[in-house]
C-alpha positions in Angstrom: 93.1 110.2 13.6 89.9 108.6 14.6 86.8 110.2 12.4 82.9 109.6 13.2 80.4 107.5 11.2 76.9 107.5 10.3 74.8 104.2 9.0 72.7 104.4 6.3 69.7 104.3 8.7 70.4 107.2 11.0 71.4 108.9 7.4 68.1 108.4 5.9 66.2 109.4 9.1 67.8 112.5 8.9 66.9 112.9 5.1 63.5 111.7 5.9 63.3 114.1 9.2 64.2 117.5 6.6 67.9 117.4 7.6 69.9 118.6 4.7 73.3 118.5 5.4 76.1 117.9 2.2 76.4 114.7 1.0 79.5 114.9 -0.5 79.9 112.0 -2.7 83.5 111.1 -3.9 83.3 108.0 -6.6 84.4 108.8 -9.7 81.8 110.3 -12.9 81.3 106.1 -14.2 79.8 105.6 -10.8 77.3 108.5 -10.8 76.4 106.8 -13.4 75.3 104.1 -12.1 73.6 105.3 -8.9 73.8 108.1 -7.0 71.9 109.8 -3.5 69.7 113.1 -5.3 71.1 116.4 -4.0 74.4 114.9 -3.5 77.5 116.7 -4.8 79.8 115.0 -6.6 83.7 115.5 -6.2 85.5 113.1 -7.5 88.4 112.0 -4.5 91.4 113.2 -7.0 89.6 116.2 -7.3 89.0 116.7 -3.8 92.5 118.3 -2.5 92.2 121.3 -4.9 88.1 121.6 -4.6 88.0 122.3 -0.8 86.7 125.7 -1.4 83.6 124.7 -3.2 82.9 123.1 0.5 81.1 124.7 3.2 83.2 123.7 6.8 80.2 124.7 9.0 77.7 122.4 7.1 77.2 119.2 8.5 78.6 117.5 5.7 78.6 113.2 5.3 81.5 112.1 2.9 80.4 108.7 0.6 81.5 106.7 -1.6 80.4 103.0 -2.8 81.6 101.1 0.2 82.9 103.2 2.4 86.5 103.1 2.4 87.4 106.0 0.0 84.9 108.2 2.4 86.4 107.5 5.1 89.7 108.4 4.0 87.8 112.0 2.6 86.2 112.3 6.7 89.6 112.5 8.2 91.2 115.1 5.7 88.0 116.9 5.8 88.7 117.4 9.5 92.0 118.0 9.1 91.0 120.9 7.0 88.9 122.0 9.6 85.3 121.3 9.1 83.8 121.0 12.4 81.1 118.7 11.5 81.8 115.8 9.4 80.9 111.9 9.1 81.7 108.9 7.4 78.6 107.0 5.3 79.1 103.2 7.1 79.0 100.8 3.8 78.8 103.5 1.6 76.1 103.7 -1.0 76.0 99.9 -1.4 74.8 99.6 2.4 71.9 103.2 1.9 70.9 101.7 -1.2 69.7 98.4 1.5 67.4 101.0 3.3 66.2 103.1 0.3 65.1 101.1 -2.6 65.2 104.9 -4.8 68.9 104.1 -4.9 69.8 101.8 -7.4 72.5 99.1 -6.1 75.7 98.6 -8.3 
């Protein structure tokens, strides 16, 4: 299943534009740590499976992790699950953190 991405540019010209949709940010509690996007909510990717519920499938919601790979595995079960409108975070927080200098790079 193929699944849609976003780069960190066209995600922070949303954030920058007012968009809000639900950054769903799947690295484990360590990470958050370390960095993390403000407003984002964190669920870890073991968690994920039995946390669906706490998930909104109409928001537009864009899945990340720290380089991308774990998020993209999240974007296609999100779809699978049903949410209509969901997107991958190309490079993950280590590529936004390139175009916002408020996120820390880890």
């Amino acid at each position: 299943m193929s699944y849609r991405s976003i780069t960190a540019r066209e995600l922070k010209a949303r954030l920058d534009s007012g968009e809000r949709p639900e950054l769903l940010d799947v690295r484990e509690p360590w990470e958050l740590a370390l960095s993390r996007l403000p407003g984002a909510t964190p669920i870890p990717l073991g968690e994920l499976s039995g946390r669906f519920g706490e998930l909104d499938p109409e928001r537009p919601t864009v899945a990340v992790c720290h380089h991308g790979v774990r998020s993209a595995h999240v974007t296609r079960a999100l779809q699978e699950a049903g949410f209509r409108d969901v997107a991958n975070l190309e490079g993950g927080l280590s590529a936004y953190s390139e175009v916002d200098g408020d996120v820390p790079r880890y």
